[in-house]
mmCIF file of the C-alpha atoms, coordinates in Angstrom:
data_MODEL
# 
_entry.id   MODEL 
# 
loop_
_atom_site.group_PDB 
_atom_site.id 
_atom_site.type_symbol 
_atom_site.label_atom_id 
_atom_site.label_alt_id 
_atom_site.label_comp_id 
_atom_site.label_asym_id 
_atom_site.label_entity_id 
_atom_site.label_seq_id 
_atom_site.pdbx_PDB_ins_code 
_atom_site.Cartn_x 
_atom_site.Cartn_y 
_atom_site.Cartn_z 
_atom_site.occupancy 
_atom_site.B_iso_or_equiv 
_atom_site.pdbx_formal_charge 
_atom_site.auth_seq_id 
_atom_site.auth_comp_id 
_atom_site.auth_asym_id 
_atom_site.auth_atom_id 
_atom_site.pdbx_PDB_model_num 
ATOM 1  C CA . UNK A 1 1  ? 0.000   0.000  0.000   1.00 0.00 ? 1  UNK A CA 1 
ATOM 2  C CA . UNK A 1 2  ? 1.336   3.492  -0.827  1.00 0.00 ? 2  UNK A CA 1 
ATOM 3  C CA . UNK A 1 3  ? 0.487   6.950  0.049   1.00 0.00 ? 3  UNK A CA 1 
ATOM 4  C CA . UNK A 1 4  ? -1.724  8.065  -2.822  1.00 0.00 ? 4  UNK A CA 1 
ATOM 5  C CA . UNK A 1 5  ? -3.554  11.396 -4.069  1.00 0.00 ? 5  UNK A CA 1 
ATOM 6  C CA . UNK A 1 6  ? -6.785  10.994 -5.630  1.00 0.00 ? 6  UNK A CA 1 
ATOM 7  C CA . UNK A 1 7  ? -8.349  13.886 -7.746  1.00 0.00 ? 7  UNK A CA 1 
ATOM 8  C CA . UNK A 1 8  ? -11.331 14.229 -6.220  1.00 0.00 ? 8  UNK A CA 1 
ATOM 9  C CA . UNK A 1 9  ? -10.331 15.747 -2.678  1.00 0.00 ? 9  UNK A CA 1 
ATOM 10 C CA . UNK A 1 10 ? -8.809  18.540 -4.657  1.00 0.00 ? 10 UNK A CA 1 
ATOM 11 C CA . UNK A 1 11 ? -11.580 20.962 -5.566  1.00 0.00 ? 11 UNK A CA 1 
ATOM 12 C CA . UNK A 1 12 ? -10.742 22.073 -8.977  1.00 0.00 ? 12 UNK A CA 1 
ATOM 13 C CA . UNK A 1 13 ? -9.564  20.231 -12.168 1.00 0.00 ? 13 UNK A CA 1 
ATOM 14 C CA . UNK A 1 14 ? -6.088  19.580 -13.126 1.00 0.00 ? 14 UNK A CA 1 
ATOM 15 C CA . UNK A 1 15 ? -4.506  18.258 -16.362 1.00 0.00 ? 15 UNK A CA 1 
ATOM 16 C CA . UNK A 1 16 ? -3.039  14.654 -15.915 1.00 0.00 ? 16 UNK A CA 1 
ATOM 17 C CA . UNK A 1 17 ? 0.332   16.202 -15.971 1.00 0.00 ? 17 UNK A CA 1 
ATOM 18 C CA . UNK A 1 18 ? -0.398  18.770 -13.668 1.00 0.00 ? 18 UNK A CA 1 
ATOM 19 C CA . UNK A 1 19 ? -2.418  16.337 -11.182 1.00 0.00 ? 19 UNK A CA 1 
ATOM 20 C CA . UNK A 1 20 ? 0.555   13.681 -11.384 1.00 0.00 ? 20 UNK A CA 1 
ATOM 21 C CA . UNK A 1 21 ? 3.141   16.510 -10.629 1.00 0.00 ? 21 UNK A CA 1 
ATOM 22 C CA . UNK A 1 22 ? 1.498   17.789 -7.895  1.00 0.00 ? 22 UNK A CA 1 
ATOM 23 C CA . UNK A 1 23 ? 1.379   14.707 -6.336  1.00 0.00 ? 23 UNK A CA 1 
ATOM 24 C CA . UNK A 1 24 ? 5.401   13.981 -6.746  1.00 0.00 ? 24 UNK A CA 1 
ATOM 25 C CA . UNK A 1 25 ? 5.392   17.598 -5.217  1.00 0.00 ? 25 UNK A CA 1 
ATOM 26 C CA . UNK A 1 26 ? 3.179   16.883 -2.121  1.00 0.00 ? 26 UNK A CA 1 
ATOM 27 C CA . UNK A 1 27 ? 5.175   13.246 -1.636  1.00 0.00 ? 27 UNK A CA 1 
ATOM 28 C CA . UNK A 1 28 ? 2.724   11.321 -2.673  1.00 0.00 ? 28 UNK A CA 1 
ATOM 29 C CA . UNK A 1 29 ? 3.927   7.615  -3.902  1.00 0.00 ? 29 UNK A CA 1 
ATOM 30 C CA . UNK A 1 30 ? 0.944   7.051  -5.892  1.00 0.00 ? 30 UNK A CA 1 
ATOM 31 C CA . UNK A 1 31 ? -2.447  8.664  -7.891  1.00 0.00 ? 31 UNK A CA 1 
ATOM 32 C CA . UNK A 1 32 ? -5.645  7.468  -8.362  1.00 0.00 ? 32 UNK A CA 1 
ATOM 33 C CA . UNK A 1 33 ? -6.160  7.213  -11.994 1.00 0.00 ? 33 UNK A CA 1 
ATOM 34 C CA . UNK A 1 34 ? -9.342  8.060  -14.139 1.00 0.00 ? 34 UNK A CA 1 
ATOM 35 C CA . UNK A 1 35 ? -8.946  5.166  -16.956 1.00 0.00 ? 35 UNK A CA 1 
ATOM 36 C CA . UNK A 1 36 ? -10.484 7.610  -19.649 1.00 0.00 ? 36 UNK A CA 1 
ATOM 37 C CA . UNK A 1 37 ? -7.378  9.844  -19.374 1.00 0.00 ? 37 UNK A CA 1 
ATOM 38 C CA . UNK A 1 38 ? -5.224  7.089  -19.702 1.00 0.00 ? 38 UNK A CA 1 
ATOM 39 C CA . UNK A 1 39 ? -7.054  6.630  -22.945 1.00 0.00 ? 39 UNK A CA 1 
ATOM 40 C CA . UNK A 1 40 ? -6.706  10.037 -23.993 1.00 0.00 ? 40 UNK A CA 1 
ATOM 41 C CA . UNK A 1 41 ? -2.963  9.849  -23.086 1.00 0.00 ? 41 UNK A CA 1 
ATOM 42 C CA . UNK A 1 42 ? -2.363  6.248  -23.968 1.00 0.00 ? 42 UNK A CA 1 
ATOM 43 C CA . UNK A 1 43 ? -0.630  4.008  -21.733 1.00 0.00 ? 43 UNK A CA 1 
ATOM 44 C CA . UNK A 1 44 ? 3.228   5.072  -23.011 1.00 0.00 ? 44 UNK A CA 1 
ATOM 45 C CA . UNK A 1 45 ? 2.671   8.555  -22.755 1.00 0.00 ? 45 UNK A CA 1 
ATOM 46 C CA . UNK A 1 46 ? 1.417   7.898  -18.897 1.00 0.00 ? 46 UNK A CA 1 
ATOM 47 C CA . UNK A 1 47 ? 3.926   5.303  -18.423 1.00 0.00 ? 47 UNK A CA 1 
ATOM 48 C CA . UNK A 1 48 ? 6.796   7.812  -19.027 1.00 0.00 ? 48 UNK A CA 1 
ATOM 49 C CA . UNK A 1 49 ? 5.136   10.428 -16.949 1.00 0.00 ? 49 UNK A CA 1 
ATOM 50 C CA . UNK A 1 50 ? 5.020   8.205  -13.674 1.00 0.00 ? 50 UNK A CA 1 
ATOM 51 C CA . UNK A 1 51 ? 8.602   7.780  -14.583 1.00 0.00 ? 51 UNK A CA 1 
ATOM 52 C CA . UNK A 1 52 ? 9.362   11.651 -14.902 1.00 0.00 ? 52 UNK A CA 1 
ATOM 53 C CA . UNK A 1 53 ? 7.810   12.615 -11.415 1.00 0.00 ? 53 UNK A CA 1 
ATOM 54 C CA . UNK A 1 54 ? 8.658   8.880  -9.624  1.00 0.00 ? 54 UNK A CA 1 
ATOM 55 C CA . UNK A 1 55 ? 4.972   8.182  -9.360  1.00 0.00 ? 55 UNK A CA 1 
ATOM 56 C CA . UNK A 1 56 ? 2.821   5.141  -9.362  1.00 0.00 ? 56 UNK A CA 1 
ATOM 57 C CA . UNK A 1 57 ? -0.878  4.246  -10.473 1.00 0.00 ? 57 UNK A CA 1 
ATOM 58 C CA . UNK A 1 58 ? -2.142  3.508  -7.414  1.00 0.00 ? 58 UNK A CA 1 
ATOM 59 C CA . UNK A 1 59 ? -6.328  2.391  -8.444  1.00 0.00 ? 59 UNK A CA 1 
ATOM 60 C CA . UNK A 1 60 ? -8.324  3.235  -11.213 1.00 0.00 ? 60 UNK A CA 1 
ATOM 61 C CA . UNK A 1 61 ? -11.726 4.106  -11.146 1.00 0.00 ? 61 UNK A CA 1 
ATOM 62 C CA . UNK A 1 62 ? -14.529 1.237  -11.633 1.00 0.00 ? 62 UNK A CA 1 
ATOM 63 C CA . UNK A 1 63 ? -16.086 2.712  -15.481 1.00 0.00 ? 63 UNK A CA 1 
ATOM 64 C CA . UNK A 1 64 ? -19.230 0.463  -14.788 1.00 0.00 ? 64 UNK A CA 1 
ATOM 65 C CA . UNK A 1 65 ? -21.861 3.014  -13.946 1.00 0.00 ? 65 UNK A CA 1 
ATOM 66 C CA . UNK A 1 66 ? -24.279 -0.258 -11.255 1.00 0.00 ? 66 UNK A CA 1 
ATOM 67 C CA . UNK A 1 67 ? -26.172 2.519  -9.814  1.00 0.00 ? 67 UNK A CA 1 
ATOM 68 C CA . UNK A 1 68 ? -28.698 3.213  -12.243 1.00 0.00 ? 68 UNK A CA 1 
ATOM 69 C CA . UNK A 1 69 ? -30.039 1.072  -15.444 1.00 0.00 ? 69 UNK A CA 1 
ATOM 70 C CA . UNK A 1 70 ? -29.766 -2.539 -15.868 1.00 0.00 ? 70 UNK A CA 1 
ATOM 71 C CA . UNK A 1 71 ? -29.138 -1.731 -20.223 1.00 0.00 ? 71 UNK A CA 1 
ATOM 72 C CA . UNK A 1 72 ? -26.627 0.609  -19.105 1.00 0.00 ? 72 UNK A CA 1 
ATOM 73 C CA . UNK A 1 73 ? -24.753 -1.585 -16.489 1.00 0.00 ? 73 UNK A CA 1 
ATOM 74 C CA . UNK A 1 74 ? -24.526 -4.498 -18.959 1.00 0.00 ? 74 UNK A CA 1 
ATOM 75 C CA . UNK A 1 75 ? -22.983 -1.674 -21.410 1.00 0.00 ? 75 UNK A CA 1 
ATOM 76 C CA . UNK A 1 76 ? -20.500 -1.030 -19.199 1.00 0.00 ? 76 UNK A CA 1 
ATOM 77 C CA . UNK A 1 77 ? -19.404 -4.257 -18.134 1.00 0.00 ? 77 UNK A CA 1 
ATOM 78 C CA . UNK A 1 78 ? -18.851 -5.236 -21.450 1.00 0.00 ? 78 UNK A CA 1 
ATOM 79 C CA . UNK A 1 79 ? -15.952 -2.422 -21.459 1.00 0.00 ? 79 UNK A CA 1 
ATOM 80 C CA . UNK A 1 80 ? -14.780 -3.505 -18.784 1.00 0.00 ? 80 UNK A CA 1 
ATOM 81 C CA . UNK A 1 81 ? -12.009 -6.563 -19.542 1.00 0.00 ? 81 UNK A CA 1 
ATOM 82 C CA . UNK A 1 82 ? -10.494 -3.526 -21.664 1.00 0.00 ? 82 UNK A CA 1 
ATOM 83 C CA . UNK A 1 83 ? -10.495 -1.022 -19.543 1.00 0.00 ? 83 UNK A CA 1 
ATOM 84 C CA . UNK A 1 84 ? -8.831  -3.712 -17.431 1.00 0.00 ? 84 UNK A CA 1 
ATOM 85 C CA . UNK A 1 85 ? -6.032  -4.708 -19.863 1.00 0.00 ? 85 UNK A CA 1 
ATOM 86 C CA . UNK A 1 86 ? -5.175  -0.914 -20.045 1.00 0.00 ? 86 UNK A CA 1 
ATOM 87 C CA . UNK A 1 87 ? -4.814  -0.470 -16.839 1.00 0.00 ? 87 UNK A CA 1 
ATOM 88 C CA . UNK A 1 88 ? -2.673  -3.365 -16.443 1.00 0.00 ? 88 UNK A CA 1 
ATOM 89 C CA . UNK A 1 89 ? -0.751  -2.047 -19.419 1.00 0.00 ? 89 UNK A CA 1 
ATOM 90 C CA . UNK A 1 90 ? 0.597   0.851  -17.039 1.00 0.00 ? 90 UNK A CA 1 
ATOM 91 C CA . UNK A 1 91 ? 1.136   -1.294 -13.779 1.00 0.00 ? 91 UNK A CA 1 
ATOM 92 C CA . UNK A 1 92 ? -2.265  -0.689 -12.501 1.00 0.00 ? 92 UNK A CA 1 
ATOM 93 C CA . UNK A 1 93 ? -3.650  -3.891 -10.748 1.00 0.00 ? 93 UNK A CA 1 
ATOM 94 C CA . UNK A 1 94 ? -6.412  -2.463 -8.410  1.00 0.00 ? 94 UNK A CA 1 
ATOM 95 C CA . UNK A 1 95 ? -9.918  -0.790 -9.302  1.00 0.00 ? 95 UNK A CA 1 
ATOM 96 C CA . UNK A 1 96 ? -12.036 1.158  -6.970  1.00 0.00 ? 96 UNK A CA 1 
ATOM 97 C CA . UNK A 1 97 ? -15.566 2.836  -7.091  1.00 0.00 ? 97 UNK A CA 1 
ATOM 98 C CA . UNK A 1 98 ? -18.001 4.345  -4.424  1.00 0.00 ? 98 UNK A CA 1 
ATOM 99 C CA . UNK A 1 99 ? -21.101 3.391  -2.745  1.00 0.00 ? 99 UNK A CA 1 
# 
């Protein structure tokens, strides 16, 4: 387990660089990461920037939306294996989400 920031206890919206290099700045060992900006970055691009600022993926967010319609959750899940492979693709092995 590793001391990890996660976006949303910060109040406003950061880049991923900017969110990742805060977190080096703070000491943090770890981020949470939001899998859809590892999509928009792709997973070398996000790999070299947890390199640059000595910073590890520590969760990703759950993209299955189980709160509201069955049509949608069965959408989602069926994203899910690879949303999965992408975040093992940057050394990301453990998913969280919110009740």
């Amino acid at each position: 387990m590793k001391l990890s920031l996660n976006h949303s206890i910060l109040g406003q919206r950061q880049s991923f660089t900017e969110y990742v290099a805060l977190a080096a700045d703070c000491g943090y060992a770890g981020v949470g990461v939001n899998i859809d900006e590892i999509v928009a970055l792709g997973p070398d691009s996000a790999n070299e920037l947890f390199a640059k600022y000595s910073v590890e993926p520590a969760a990703w967010n759950l993209p299955v939306n189980w709160r509201e319609s069955e049509e949608e959750f069965r959408t989602d899940m069926s994203d899910l294996p690879a949303a999965a492979e992408l975040a093992a693709s940057i050394g990301c092995t453990r998913c969280c989400t919110w009740i």
